[in-house]
MITOR-392792 format. One record per residue: x, y, z of N, C-alpha, C in turn; residue in one letter. Coordinates in steps of 0.05 Angstrom, whole numbers, padded with zeros to 5 digits, always signed. Layout:
BEGIN
XYZXYZXYZA;...
This chain:
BEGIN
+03061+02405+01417+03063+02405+01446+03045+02383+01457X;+03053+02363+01469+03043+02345+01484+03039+02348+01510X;+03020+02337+01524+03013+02342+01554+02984+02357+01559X;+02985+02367+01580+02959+02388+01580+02945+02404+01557X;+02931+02403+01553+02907+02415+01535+02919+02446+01532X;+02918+02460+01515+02933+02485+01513+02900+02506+01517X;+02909+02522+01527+02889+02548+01537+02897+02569+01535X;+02884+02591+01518+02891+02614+01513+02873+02634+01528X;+02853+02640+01529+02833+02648+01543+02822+02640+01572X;+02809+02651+01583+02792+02644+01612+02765+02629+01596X;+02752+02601+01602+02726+02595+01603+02710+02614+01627X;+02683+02612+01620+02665+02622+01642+02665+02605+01652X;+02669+02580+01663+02670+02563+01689+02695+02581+01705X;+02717+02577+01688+02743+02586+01697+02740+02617+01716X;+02728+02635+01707+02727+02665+01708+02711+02663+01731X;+02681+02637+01732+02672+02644+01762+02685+02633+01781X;+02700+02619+01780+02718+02604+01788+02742+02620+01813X;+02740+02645+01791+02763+02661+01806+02749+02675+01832X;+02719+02680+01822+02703+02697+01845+02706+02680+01870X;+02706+02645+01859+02699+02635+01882+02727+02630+01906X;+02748+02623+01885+02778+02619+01904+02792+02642+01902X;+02792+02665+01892+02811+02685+01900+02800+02710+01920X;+02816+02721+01931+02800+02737+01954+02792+02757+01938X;+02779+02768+01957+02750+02789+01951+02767+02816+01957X;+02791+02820+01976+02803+02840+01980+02830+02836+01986X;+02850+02862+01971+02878+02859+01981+02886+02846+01951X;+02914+02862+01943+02926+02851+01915+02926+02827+01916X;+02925+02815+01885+02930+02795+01872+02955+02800+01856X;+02967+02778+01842+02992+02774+01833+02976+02754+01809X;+02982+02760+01789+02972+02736+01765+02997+02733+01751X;+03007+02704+01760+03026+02686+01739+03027+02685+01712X;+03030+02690+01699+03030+02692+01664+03055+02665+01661X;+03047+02646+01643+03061+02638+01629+03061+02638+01606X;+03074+02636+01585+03066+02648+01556+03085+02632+01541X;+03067+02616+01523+03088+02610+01498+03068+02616+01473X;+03099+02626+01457+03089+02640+01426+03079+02629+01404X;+03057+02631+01383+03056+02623+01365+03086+02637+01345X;+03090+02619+01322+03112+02625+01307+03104+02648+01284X;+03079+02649+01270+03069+02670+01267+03046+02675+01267X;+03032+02692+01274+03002+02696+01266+02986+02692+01248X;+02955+02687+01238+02949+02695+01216+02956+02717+01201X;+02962+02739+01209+02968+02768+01198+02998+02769+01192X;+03018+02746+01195+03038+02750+01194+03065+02759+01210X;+03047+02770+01232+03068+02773+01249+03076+02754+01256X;+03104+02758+01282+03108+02738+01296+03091+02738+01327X;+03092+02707+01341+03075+02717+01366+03078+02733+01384X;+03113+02733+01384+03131+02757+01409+03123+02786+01391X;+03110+02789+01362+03103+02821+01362+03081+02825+01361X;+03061+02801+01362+03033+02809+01364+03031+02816+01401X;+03049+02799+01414+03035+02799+01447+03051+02826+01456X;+03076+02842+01437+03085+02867+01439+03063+02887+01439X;+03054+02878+01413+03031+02898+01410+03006+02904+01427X;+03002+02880+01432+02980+02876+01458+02989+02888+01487X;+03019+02883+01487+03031+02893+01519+03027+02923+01512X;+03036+02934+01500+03033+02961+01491+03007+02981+01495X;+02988+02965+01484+02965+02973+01484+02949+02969+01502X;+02963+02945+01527+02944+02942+01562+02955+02954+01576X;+02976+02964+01568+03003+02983+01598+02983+03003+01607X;+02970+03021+01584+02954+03050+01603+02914+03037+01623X;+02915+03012+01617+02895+03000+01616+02900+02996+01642X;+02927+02973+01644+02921+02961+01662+02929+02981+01696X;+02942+03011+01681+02954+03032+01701+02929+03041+01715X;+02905+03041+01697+02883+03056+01700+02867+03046+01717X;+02875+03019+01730+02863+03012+01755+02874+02997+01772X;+02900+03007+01771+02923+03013+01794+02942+02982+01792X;+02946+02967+01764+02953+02950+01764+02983+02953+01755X;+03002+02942+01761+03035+02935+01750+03040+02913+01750X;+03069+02914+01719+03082+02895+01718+03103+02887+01739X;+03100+02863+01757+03126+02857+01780+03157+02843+01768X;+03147+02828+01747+03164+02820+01739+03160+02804+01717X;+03187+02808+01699+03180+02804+01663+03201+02781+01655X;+03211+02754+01654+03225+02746+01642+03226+02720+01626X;+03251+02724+01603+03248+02694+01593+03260+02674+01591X;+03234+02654+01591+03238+02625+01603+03257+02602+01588X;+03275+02595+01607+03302+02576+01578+03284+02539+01576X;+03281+02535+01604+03272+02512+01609+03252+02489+01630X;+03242+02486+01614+03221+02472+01643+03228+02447+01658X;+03241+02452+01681+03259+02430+01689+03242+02411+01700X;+03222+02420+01715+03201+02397+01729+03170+02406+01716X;+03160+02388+01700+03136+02402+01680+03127+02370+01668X;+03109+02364+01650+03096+02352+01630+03117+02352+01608X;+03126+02329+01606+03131+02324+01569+03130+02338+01552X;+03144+02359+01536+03130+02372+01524+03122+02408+01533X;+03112+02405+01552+03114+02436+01565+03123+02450+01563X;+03128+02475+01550+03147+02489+01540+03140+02516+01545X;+03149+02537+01549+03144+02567+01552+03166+02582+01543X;+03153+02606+01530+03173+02628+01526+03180+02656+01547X;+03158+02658+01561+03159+02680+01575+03138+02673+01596X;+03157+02696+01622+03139+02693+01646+03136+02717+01649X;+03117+02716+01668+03098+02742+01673+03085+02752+01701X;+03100+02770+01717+03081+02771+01736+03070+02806+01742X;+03048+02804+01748+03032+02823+01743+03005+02831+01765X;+03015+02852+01788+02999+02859+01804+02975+02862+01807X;+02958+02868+01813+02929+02886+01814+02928+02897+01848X;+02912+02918+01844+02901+02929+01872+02890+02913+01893X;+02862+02887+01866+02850+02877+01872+02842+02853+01858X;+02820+02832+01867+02807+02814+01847+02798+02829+01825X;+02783+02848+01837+02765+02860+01817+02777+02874+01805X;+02798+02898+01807+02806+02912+01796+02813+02902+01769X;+02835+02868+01768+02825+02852+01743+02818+02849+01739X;+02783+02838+01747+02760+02835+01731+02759+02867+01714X;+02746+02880+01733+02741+02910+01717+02763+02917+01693X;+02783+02919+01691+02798+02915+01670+02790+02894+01651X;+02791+02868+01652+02790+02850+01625+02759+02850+01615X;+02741+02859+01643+02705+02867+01628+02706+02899+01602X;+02726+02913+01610+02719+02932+01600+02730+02936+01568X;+02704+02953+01555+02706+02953+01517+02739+02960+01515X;+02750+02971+01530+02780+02986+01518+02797+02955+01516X;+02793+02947+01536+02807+02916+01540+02797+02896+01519X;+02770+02894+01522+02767+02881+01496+02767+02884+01468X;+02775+02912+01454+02789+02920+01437+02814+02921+01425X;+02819+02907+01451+02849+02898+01445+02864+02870+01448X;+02850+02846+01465+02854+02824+01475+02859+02810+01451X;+02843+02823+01416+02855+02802+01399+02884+02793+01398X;+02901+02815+01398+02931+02818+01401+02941+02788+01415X;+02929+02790+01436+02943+02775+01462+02931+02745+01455X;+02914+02729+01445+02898+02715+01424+02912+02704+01409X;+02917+02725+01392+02935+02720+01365+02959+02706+01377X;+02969+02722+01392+03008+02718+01392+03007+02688+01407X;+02995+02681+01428+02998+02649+01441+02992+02624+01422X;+03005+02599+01429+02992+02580+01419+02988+02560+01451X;+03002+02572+01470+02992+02566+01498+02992+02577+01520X;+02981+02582+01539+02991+02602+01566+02980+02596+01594X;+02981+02604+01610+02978+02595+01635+02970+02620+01649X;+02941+02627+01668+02943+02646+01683+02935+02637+01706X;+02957+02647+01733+02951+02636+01756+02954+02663+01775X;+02930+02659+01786+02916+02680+01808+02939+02673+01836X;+02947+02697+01843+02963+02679+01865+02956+02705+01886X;+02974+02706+01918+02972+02723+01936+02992+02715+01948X;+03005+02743+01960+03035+02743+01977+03034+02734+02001X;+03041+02708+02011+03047+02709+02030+03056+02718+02062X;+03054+02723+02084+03064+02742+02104+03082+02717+02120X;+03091+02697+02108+03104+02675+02136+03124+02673+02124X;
């Protein structure tokens, strides 16, 4: 994959980052873009390691009032970088900023984030908010 630097994780620049540009109150919407590794170290593939990870954030991410908005997959990146490529999109509510933070800080979440790790070899998360115009 050529183009942008591939990112799997939040840096801590990134993470304060969010304190500083996303609002402090009222849902957030986080963009997922997701492309797969072909298989893991462990052998899976990346679409059953990030199964296994979806599986295992669904009661996580219920538990502080967060939903999936919308799940689908991606054929082509018509206006993008060279190279850019994705398998799946992702969009995914919260209550709040925090309510995501408090989820991805907490041991249950991090007992499980290897999953989600494993399965990418790139992804994209973008903090967004709905509109009223």
């Amino acid at each position: 994959m050529t183009g942008p630097a591939r990112s799997i994780d939040p840096t801590r620049e990134q993470f304060k980052a969010l304190f500083a540009r996303a609002p402090a109150s009222g849902p957030v919407q986080m963009l997922n873009l997701l492309a797969f590794r072909t298989t893991t170290d462990d052998g899976r593939t990346g679409r059953q390691a990030y199964g296994d990870y979806s599986r295992a954030v669904e009661p996580l991410l219920a538990a502080v009032g967060g939903r999936v908005l919308w799940l689908a997959d991606a054929h082509h990146a018509l206006i993008a970088p060279a190279g850019e490529a994705w398998d799946e999109m992702l969009l995914v509510e919260y209550p709040s900023r925090d309510a995501f933070v408090q989820m991805m800080q907490s041991s249950d979440y991090q007992a499980i984030v290897h999953h989600r790790t494993a399965a990418l070899r790139d992804a994209r998360l973008i903090v967004t908010t709905r509109r009223s115009d």
